[in-house]
FIPA-531297 format. One line per 8 residues: number of its first residue (from 1); their letters; for each residue x, y, z of C-alpha. Coordinates in Angstrom, 2 decimals, padded with zeros to 5 digits. Example, Ala and Ser with C-alpha at 12.3 -4.5 7.8 and 13.67 -1.06 7.14 Angstrom:
BEGIN
1> AS> 012.30/-004.50/007.80; 013.67/-001.06/007.14
***
This chain:
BEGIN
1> XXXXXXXX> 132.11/-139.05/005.79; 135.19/-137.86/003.97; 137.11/-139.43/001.12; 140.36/-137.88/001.14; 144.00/-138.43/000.76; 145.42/-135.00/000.26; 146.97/-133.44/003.77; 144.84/-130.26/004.04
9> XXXXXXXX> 141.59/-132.36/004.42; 143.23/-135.23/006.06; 144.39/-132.56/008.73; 141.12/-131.42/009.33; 139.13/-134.17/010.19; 141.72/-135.20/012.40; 141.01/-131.23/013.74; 137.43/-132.42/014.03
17> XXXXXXXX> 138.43/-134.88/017.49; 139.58/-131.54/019.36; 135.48/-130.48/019.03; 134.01/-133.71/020.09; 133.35/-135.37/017.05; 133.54/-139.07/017.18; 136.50/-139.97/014.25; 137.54/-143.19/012.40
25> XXXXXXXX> 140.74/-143.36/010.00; 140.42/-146.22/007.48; 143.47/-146.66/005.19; 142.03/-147.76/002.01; 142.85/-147.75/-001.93; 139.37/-146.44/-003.10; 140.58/-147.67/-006.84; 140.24/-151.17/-005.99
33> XXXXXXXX> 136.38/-152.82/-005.68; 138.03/-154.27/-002.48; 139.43/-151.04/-000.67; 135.24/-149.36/-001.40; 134.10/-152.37/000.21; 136.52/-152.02/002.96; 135.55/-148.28/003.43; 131.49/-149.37/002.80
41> XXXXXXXX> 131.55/-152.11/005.56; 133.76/-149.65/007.83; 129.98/-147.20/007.77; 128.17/-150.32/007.87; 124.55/-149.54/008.83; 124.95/-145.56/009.99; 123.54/-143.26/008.06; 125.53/-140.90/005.76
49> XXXXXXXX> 124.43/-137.38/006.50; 126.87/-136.17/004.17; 129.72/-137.55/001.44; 132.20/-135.62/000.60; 134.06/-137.60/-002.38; 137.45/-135.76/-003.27; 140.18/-139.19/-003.87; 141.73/-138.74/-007.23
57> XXXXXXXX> 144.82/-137.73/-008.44; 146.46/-136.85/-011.70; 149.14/-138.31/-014.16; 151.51/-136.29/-016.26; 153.48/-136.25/-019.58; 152.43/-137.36/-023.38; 149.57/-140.63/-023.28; 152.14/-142.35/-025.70
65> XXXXXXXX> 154.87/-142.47/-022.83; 152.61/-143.56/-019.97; 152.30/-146.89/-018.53; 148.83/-148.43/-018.93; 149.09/-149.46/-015.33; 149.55/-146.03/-014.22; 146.67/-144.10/-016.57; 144.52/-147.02/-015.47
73> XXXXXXXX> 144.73/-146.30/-011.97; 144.09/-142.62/-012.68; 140.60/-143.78/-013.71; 139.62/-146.45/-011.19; 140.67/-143.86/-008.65; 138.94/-140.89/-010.25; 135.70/-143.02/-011.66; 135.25/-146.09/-011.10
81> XXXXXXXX> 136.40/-145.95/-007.32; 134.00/-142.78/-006.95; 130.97/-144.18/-008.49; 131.37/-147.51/-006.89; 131.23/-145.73/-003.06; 129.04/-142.69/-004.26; 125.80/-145.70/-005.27; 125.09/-147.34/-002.18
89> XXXXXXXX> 125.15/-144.55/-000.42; 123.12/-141.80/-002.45; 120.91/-144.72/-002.46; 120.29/-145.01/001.10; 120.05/-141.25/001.00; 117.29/-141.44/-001.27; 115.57/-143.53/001.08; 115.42/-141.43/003.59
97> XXXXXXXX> 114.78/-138.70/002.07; 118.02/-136.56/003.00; 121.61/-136.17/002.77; 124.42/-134.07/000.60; 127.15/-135.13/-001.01; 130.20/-133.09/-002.68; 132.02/-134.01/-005.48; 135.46/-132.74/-006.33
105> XXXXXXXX> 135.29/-132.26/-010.18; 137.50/-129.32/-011.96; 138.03/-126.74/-014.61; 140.11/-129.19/-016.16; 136.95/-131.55/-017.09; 136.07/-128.09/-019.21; 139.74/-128.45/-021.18; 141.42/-130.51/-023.48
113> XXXXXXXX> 144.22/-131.59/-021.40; 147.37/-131.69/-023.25; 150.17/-133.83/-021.61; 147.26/-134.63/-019.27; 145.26/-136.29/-021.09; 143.85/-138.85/-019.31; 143.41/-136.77/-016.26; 141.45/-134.35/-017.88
121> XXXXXXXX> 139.08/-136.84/-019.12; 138.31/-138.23/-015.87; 137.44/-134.74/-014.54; 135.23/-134.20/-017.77; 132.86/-137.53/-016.73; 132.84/-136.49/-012.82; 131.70/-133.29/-013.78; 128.97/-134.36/-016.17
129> XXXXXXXX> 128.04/-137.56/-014.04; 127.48/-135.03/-010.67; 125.34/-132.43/-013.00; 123.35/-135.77/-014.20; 123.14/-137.37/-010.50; 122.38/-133.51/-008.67; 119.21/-133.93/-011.35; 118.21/-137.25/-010.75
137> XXXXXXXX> 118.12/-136.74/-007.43; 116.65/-133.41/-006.95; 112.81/-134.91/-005.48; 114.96/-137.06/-002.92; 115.80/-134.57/-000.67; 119.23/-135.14/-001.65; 121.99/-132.67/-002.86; 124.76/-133.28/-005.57
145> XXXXXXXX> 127.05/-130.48/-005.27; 130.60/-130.25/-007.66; 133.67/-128.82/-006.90; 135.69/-127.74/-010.01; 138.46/-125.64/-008.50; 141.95/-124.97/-010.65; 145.39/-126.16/-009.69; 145.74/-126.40/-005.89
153> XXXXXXXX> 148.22/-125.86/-003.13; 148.22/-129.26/-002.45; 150.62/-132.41/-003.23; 149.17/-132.97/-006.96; 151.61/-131.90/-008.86; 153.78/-133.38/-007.21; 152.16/-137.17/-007.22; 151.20/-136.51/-010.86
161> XXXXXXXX> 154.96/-135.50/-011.79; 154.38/-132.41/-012.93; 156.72/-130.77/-010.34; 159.12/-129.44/-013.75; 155.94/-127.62/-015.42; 154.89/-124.30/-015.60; 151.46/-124.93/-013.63; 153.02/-126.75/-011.38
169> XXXXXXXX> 155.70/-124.41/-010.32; 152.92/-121.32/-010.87; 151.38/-119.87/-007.81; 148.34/-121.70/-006.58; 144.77/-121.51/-004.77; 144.56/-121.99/-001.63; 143.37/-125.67/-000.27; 140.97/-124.47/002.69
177> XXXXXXXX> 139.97/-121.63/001.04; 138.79/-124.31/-002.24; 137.66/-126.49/000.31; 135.53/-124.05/002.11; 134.09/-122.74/-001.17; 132.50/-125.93/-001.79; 131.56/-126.81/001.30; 129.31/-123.71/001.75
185> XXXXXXXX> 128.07/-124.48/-001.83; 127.20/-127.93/-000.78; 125.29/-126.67/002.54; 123.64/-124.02/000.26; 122.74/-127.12/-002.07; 124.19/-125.76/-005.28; 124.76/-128.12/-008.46; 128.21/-126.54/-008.72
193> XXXXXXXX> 130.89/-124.50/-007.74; 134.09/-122.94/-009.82; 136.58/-120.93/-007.25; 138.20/-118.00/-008.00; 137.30/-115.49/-010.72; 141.01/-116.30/-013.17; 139.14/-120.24/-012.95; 135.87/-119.21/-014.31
201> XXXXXXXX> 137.30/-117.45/-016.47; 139.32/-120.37/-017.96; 135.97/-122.46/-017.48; 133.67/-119.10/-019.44; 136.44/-119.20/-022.40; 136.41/-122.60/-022.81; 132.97/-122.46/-023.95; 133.69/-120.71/-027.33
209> XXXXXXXX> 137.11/-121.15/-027.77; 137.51/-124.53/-029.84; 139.00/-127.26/-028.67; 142.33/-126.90/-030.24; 142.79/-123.84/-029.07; 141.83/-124.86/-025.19; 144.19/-127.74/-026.33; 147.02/-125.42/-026.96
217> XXXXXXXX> 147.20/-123.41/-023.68; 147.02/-126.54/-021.65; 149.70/-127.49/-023.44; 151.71/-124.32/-022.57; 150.79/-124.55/-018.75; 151.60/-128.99/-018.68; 153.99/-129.81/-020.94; 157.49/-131.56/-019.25
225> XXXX> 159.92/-128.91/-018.91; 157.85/-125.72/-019.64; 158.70/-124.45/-016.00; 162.43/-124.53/-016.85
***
């Protein structure tokens, strides 16, 4: 089961029909209660062998000059949306006694996310809550893997209009390379996974530089215009 919207993955579960697996599309906003339901009904009684949650996206510029609508949607997409389809079905996982799921977290849940504020913070729960879940689970039979790659060849920046930034016009990782990373992680059934050694070092730093400082270089690397 994957929970995607971003081309690279899209594009290779449609990949998967050429090999004989059986595929369904469902078109779904996983930030509404109503679009999980949709998606939950879609599985209906098969079981889940594995979950691979990665919908989310970001949201750019100072928190003072966003709309609530839109910073709200960044976190029913990016939490409430994710822990509202990952329940039921780590549940039914539980029950019988098997099954792996993969969170996409980031780095950026390990940095104080200047002119992404709001972003940041979602990453910061989904990294803690898979850590918390991985351990809760870890009698079941049942894997909690996280994904915490950096910025991503893949339409982010552009969604989270960012496109005038220096991160988002910097050169970028790979999406199947970040996306095979954690998906050998997950089958190895490891708690976590940070790709690329200039990442973990961003995520290593961040654990004794202080937060205003971690606060700063985002800042450098996100703020409107610091591309030009």
């Amino acid at each position: 089961m994957l929970v995607a919207a971003d081309t690279p993955f899209v594009d290779a579960a449609a990949g998967l029909k050429d090999l004989g697996v059986e595929l369904r599309q469902i078109e779904a906003d996983l930030a509404t209660e109503q679009g999980v339901k949709q998606l939950l009904d879609a599985v209906g009684a098969r079981p889940v062998d594995v979950l691979v949650a990665n919908a989310g996206h970001g949201l750019g510029h100072a928190f003072v000059d966003q709309e609530p609508r839109d910073w709200r949607h960044v976190i029913d997409t990016n939490i409430t949306g994710t822990l509202l389809l990952i329940q039921p079905i780590a549940k039914k996982m539980a029950a019988r006694g098997e099954g792996r799921i993969l969170i996409t977290g980031s780095i950026a849940g390990h940095l104080a996310g200047s002119f992404q504020a709001v972003y940041n913070g979602t990453k910061a729960f989904i990294d803690s809550f898979s850590a918390a879940l991985a351990n809760e689970l870890k009698d079941t039979g049942v894997t909690v893997t996280c994904l915490k790659p950096g910025a991503t060849e893949t339409e982010f920046f552009e969604r989270a209009d960012m496109e005038d930034t220096k991160v988002g016009q910097a050169k970028k990782d790979g999406a199947a390379d970040v996306a095979k990373t954690g998906w050998e992680a997950m089958k190895d059934g490891k708690q976590s996974v940070v790709y690329g050694l200039k990442n973990k070092a961003q995520v290593w730093a961040s654990g004794i530089l202080p937060e205003s400082a971690t606060a700063a270089m985002h800042r450098a690397q996100a703020e409107p215009g610091s591309g030009e």
